[in-house]
C-alpha positions as a Python dict, from the first residue, in 0.01 Angstrom:
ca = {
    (1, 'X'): (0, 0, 0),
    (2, 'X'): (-77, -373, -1),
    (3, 'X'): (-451, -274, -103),
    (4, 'X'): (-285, -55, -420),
    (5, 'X'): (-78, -436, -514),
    (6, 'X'): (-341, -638, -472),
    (7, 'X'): (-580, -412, -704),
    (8, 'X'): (-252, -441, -952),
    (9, 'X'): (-235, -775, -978),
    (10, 'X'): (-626, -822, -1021),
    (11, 'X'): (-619, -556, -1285),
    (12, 'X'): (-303, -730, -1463),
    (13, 'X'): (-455, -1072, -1442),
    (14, 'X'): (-780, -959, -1597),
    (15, 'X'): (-569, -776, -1868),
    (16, 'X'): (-380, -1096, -1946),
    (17, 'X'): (-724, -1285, -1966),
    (18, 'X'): (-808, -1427, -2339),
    (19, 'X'): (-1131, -1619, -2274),
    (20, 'X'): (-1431, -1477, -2027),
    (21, 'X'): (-1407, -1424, -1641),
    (22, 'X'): (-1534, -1727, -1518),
    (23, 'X'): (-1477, -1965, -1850),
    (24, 'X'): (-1300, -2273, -1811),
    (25, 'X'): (-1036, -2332, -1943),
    (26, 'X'): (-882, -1999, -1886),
    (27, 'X'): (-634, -1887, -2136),
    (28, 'X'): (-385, -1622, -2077),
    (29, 'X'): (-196, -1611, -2422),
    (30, 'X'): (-400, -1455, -2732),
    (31, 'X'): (-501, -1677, -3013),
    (32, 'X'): (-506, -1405, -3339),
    (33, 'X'): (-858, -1394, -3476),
    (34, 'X'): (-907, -1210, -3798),
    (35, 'X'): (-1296, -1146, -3973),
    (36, 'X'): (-1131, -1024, -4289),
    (37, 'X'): (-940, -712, -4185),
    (38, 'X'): (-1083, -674, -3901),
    (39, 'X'): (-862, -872, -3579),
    (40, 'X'): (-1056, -945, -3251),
    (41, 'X'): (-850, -740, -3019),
    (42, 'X'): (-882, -654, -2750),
    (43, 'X'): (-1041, -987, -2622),
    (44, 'X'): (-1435, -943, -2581),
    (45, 'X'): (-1461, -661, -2847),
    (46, 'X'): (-1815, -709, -3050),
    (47, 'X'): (-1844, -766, -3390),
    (48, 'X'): (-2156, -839, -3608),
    (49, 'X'): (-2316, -1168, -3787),
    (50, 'X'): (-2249, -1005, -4094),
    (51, 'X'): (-1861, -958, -3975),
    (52, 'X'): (-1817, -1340, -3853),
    (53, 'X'): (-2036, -1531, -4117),
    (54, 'X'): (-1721, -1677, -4267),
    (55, 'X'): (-1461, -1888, -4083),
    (56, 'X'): (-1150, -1616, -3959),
    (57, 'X'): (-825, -1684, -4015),
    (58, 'X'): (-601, -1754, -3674),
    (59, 'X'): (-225, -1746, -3593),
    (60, 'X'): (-17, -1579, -3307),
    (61, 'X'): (272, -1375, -3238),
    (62, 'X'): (453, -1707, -3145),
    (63, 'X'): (621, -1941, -3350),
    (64, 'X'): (426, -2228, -3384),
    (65, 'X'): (512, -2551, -3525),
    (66, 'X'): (272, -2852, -3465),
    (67, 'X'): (-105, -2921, -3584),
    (68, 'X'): (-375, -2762, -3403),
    (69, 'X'): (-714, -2837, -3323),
    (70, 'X'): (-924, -2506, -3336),
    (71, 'X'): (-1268, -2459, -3186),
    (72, 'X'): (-1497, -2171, -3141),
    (73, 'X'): (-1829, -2205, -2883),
    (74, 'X'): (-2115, -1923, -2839),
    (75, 'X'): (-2125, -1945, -2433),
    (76, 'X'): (-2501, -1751, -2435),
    (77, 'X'): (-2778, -1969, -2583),
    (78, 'X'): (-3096, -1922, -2470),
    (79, 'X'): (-3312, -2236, -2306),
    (80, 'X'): (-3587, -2101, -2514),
    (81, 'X'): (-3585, -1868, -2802),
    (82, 'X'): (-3936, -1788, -2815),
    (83, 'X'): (-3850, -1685, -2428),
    (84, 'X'): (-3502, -1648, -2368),
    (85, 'X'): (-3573, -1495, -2058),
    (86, 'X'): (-3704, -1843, -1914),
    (87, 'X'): (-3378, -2052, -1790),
    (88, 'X'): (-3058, -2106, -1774),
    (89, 'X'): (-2813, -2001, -2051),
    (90, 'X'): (-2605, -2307, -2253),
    (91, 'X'): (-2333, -2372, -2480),
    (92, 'X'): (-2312, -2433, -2879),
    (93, 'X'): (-2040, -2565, -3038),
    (94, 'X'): (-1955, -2364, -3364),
    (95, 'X'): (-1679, -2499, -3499),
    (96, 'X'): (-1380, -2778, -3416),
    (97, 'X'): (-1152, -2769, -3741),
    (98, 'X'): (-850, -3016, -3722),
    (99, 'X'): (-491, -3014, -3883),
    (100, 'X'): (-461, -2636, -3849),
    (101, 'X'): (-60, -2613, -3924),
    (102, 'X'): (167, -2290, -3956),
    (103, 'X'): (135, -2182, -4343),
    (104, 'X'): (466, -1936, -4391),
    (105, 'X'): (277, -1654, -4395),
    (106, 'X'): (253, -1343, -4163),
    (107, 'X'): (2, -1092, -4135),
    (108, 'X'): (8, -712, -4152),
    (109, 'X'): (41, -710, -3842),
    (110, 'X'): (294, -982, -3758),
    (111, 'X'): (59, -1244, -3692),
    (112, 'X'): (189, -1618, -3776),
    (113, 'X'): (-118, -1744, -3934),
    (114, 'X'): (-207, -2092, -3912),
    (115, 'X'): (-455, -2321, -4234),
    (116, 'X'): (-613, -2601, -4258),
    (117, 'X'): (-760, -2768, -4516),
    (118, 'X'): (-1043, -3006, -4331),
    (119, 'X'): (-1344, -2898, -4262),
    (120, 'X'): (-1415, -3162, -3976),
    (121, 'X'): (-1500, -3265, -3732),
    (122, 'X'): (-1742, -2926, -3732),
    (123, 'X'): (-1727, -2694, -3968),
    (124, 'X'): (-1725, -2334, -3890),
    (125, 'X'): (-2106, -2241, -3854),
    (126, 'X'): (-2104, -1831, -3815),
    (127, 'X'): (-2276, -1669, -3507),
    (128, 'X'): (-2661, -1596, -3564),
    (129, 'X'): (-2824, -1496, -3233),
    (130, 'X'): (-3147, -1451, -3195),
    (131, 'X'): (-3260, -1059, -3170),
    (132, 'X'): (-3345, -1037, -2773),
    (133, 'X'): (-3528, -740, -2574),
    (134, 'X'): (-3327, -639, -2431),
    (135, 'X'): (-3041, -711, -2619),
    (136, 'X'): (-2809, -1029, -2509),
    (137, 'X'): (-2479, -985, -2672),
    (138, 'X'): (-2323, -1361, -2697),
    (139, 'X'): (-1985, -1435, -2627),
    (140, 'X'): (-1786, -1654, -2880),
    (141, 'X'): (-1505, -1835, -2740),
    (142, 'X'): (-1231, -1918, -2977),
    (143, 'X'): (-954, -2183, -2865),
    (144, 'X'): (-643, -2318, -3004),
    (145, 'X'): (-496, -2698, -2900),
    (146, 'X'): (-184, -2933, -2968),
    (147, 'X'): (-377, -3189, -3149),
    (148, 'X'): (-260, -3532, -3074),
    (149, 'X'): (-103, -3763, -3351),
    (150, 'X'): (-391, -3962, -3477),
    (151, 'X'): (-664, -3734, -3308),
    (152, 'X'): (-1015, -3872, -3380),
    (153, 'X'): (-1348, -3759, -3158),
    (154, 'X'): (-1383, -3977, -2863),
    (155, 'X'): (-1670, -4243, -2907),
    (156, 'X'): (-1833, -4070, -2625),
    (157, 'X'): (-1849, -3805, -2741),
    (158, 'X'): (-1986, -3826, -3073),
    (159, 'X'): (-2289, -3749, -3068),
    (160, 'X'): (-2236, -3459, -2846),
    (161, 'X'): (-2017, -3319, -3123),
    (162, 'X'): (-2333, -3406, -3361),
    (163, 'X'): (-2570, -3196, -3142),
    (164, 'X'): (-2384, -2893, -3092),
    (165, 'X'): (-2627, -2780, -2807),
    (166, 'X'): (-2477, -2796, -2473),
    (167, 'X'): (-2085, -2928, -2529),
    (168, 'X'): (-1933, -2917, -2245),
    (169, 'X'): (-1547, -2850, -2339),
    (170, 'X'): (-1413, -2967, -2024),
    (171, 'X'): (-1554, -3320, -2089),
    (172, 'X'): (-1438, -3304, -2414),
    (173, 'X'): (-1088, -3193, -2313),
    (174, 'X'): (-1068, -3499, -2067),
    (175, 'X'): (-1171, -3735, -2318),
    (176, 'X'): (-1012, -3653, -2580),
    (177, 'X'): (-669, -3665, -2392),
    (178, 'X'): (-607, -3251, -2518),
    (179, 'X'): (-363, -3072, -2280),
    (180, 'X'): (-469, -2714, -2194),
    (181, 'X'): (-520, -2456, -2479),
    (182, 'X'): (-229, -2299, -2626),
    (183, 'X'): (-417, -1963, -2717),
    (184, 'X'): (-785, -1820, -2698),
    (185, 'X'): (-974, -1539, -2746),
    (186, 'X'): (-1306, -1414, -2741),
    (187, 'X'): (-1572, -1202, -2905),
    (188, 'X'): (-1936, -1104, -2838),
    (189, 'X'): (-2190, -1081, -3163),
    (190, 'X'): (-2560, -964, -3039),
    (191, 'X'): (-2881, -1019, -3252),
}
């Protein structure tokens, strides 16, 4: 009996999981993400380059009603592309759009969705993995913040924002004084 609960509250706890086993930070409400018509549910589902080249348009069941930073990291980059085989996998950062606000409208499907206007301080750069033998689907993290009053990128981390290769979100979180995500999601895009 206690085995049966314990496998029930794994299973539930994976089901409530927005972001990847393992990623930090962990998210457990759902950030909507919609390609066009097409929403990114359930969590992890894969779409293609074609599918995500533009910027998606995110809200939530919730009612919402500050400004929100939004960003959106591909968790699977190879060390190498002309041998992606040959180390360790790291992090790109593909977008971090400020001033996302609730915009009055509400999807098809009752989704609250959120604009923004700005463009900074990364726009939205739409996955393009490399093709791999065998294939390496990448996983696409999408996260929604508070964003502070007067947000601006910490000075140290500048030009980690600038290189996009390797942000580390958790060191960006800290310095940039962000409390934990208020929504996520994920989706996986191969080459």
């Amino acid at each position: 009996m206690l085995t049966k609960i314990i496998v029930a509250l794994a299973l539930l706890s994976f089901a409530r999981a927005q972001t990847p086993e393992g990623f930090v930070p962990s998210v457990s409400s759902q950030l909507d993400v919609l390609f066009g018509t097409k929403a990114v549910s359930p969590p992890g589902m894969s779409l293609t380059k074609a599918e995500t080249a533009k910027q998606p348009i995110i809200g939530t069941n919730e009612t919402l009603t500050g400004t929100y930073l939004f960003m959106m990291i591909d968790l699977d980059v190879p060390a190498s592309f002309t041998n992606p085989s040959s180390g360790p996998r790291r992090t790109n950062l593909h977008a971090m759009v400020q001033d996302f606000k609730p915009d009055g409208q509400t999807s098809a499907a009752g989704v609250q969705t959120l604009a923004s206007t700005a463009k900074t301080p990364v726009a939205y750069i739409g996955p393009a993995p490399p093709a791999e033998t065998p294939p390496h689907p990448h996983r696409y993290v999408t996260l929604l913040f508070e964003q502070p009053e007067g947000f601006a990128v910490p000075e140290s981390q500048k030009s980690q924002i600038r290189q996009k290769i390797g942000f580390n979100v958790t060191t960006f979180i800290e310095a940039a004084a962000l409390k934990a995500p208020v929504a996520g999601n994920y989706f996986t895009v191969s080459g």
